[in-house]
Each structure stands twice: as structure tokens, then as C-alpha cells.
N, C-alpha and C positions, 0 to 999 in steps of 0.2 A: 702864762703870760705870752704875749706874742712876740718874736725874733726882735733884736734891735735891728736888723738890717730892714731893707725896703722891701714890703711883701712882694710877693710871686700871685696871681691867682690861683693859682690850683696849689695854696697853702691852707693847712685848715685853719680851720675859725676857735675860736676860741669854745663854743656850744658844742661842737664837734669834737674836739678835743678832749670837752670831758665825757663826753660818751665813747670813747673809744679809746683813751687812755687804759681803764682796767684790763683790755685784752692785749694789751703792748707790752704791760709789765713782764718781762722774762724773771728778771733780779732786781734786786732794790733799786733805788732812784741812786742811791748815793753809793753801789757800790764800788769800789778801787779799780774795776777795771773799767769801768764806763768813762771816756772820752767825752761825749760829745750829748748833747741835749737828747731826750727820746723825741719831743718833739718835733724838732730839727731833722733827724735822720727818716723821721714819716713824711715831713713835708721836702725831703730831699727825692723818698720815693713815687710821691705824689708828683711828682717836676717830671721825674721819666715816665710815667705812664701817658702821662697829660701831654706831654710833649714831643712824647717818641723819640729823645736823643740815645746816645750812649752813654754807657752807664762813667766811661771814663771822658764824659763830654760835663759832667755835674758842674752847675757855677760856683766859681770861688766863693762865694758868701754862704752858699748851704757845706755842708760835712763834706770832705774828702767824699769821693767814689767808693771806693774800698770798703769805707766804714759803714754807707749806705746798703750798699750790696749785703755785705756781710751782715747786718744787721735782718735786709730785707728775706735774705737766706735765712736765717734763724725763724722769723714770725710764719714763713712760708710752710717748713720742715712742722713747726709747732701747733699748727692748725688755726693758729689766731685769727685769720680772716674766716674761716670756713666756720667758726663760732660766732663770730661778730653778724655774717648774714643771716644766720640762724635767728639770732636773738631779734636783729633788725628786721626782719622778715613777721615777724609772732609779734611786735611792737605796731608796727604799720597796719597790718593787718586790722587789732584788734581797735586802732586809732580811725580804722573807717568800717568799721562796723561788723567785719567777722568773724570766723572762728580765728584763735591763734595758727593751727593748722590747716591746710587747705585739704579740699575731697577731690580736686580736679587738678590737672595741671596742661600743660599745652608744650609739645615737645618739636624739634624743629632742629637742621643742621644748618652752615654756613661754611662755605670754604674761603681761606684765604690764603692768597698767594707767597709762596715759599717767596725767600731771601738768601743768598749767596749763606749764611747764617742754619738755615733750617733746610737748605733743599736735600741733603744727607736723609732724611726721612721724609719727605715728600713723594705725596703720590699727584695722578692725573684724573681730574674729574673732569668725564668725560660731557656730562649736561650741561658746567659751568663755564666749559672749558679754559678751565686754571689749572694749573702744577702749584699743589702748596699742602695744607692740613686742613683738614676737616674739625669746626668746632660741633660738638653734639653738646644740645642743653634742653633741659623742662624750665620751666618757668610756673610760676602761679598764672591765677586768672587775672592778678593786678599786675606782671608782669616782675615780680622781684625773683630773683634767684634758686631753685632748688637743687640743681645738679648740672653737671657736666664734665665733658672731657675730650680729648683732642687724640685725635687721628688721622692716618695720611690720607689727602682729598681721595683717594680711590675706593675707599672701604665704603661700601653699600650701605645708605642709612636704616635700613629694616635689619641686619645684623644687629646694628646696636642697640636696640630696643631692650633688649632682655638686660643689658648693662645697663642700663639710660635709670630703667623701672627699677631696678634693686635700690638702685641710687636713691631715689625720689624715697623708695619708700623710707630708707635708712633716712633718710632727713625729713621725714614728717609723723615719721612713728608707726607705720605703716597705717596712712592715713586717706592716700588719694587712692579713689577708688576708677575716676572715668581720666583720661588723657586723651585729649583734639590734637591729631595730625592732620599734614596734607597728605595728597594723594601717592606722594613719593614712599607712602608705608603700607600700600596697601599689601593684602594676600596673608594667610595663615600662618605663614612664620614670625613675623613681626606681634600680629595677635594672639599667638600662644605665648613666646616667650613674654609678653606682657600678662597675659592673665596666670601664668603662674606664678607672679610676684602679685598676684590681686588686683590687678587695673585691667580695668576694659579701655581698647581704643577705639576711636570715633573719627572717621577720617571725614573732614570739613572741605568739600568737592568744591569747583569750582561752577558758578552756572553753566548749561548747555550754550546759552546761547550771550556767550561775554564777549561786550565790547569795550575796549579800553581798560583803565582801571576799575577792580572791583574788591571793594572791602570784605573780604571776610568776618563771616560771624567765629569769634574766638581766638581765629589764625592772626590777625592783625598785631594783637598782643605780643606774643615771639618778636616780631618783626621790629616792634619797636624796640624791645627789647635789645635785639640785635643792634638798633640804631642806637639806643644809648652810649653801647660799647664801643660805635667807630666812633667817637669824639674824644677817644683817649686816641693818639695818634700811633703810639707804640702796637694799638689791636688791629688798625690798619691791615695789617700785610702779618705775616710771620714772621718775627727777627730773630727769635729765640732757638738756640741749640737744643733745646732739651721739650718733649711736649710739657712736661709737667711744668714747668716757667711758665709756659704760653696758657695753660691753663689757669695757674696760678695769679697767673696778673690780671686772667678774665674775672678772677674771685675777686681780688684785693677793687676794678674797680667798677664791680658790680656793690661793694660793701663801702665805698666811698661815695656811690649816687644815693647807696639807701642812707647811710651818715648824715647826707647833707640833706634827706627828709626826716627826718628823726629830728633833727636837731631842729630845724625851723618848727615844728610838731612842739618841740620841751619847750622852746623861745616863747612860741605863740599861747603855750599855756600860763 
């Protein structure tokens, strides 16, 4: 059922809800130490991602802060988002015509700027020219989630190739066999440490002769990808002490854009 209070938009729907219910459950519904609604303490997590406050900024009408975090701490440690994209990912997929797993993937960094909060681990990327963390992620060819992880803007994206690719393959079953970069990966280190986890990389060039904006064949996908994420306002900038948060909340609401395809997808059947 939905809250008695007056919804929030970035509370979930009811569709939503029951798909994503099953991976929340820690412990019974009714057990003695539970406080507070499950669904209540998601759509209280839902509020900080979407809106980027603090976590001890929560409105009186959703759960205490404490019991948010705390709660949102447990589903984080548990893996419950990191199974939800998964399933969500092999759902969508097969709802527009593909394999469950994909053969490609499309791999790409983003740096975003440290915060009084995160600049303790902060580097300086010199291209972007920002002081903050560097996100590294693959993507499918439809743009949903396969991997990622965060490090300080200075660490060299062709380093992390050989992480990036283990990753991918460990979440598709070692599956993808080709990965589209840009030209930021090119040279043999990047392309081995990729091809001994099994993937060929294919670096997706820019024309010789560009003017203005030009769409990439492949590259584009990432990009939006990335775009989906600055709409949570907390993925903005870095706020987070710890990389793994900042990571973790890149998961929770990359499985909250695929949630609310999913669920239109069950609806519309």
C-alpha cells in the first residue's frame, strides 16, 4: 500500500514495489526488531539519492535518518542492489528482443568533483581538469548496468581495464566477448589486460575531420548512460567518505531507472 502521508516523487510506485520487494527482504516483515515500514525506509533512500540532501536532513514524514542509513547500510553490505540490476538487466533485455546476457559491452570513465566530504581520497585529473574521483563503468549495448567502481580522478583509465573486464565477465557469465572504447584506452596494456579475461577492445575514433558535435557509433550509449545518473543529484559531485558509498549509490540508482522499466514493461502487459 502506499504511505498515508503525501507522496514525494522519487517514492516508488506500487508496480515497483512488488518487484523489488523480494530483494529488500533481510528478515520477516513482522519481525520484533523492525520499526519502521520496509517500504518507507526505500522510499526514504529514494529521497537522498534523488535529491542529494543529507542523510540527517530526511523529512519528518518519511523514517528517522538513522534508521534509513542504517537500513540502507545493510541492503548495500548484502548485495541486494547488485542482484536486482542483474535480474533487471536479463528482464529488459529479453523484453526487447535479446540474449538474457549480452556479447558486447561499452566501457567509459567520468570524473566527479570531490566534496569537503570525499576530498581525503581525491585525486587530480589532469584532462578534465577536476580534483575528485573517477567513476569507471561498462554498460550493455542498451545502456543498463554491468560493472563499476570508483577511484581517485588521477588514476589512468587504461589501468583499469583489466578490473573493469573481470567484473563484466563475473556479471554476465563470462559472456561479452568485444567492448567499444574511446580513444582514452588506446595502446597494448589496456588490450591485453582485456583480452586475458576474454574480451577484445575496439576503440570507436573520432572522425578526422569533426566539426561540432558528433555522435558516436556505440560511444553514445555510455554517455547517456552517465546522463541518466546526473539526475540523481547526490551523483552530481562526490559527497561520500568512503568510495564504496559513491559506488554503491551509482548501483542502487542505476536499479531504480531499470525498476521503473520493468515495472511499466509488467503494467503494460
Amino acid at each position: 500500500m502506499a504511505p498515508a502521508r503525501k507522496p514525494y516523487p522519487s517514492d516508488v510506485s506500487d508496480e515497483e514495489w512488488s518487484l523489488v520487494v523480494p530483494y529488500l527482504v533481510l528478515m520477516r516483515e513482522d519481525a520484533q526488531q523492525r520499526h519502521h515500514a520496509l517500504r518507507e525506509l526505500f522510499n526514504g533512500l529514494r529521497y537522498v539519492i534523488r535529491y542529494g540532501i543529507a542523510w540527517r536532513a530526511m523529512p519528518n514524514d518519511l523514517p528517522p535518518w538513522s534508521a534509513v542509513y542504517q537500513q540502507s547500510r545493510r541492503w548495500m553490505e548484502a548485495g541486494c542492489f547488485d542482484a536486482l540490476v542483474s535480474d533487471l538487466r536479463a528482464m529488459l533485455r529479453i523484453a526487447s528482443g535479446r540474449r538474457a546476457e549480452p556479447t558486447a559491452a561499452i566501457i567509459d570513465s567520468r570524473t566527479l568533483r570531490s566534496t569537503p566530504e570525499s576530498g581525503s581520497r581525491a585525486g587530480y585529473d589532469g584532462a578534465k581538469r577536476k580534483r575528485g574521483s573517477k567513476l569507471h563503468m561498462a554498460v550493455d549495448t542498451l545502456g543498463y548496468l554491468l560493472a563499476l567502481h570508483v577511484t581517485p580522478a588521477s588514476r589512468d583509465d587504461r589501468a583499469e581495464v583489466g578490473r573493469l573486464a573481470a567484473a563484466i565477465q563475473d556479471a554476465t557469465d563470462e559472456g561479452v566477448e568485444l567492448a567499444y572504447v574511446d580513444q582514452g584506452y588506446t595502446g597494448e596494456k589496456p588490450a591485453g589486460a582485456a583480452r586475458a579475461q576474454g574480451i577484445t577492445l575496439e576503440v570507436v575514433r573520432l572522425p578526422e575531420a569533426k566539426r561540432g558535435f558528433v555522435l558516436l557509433p556505440r560511444r553514445w550509449v555510455v554517455e547517456r548512460s552517465f546522463a541518466w545518473a546526473t539526475r540523481r543529484r547526490r551523483l552530481v559531485k562526490d559527497y561520500e567518505r568512503y568510495a564504496s558509498t559513491l559506488a554503491s549509490l551509482h548501483v542502487i540508482a542505476f536499479a531504480c531507472f531499470m525498476l521503473r522499466n520493468a515495472a511499466i514493461l509488467a503494467h503494460g502487459a
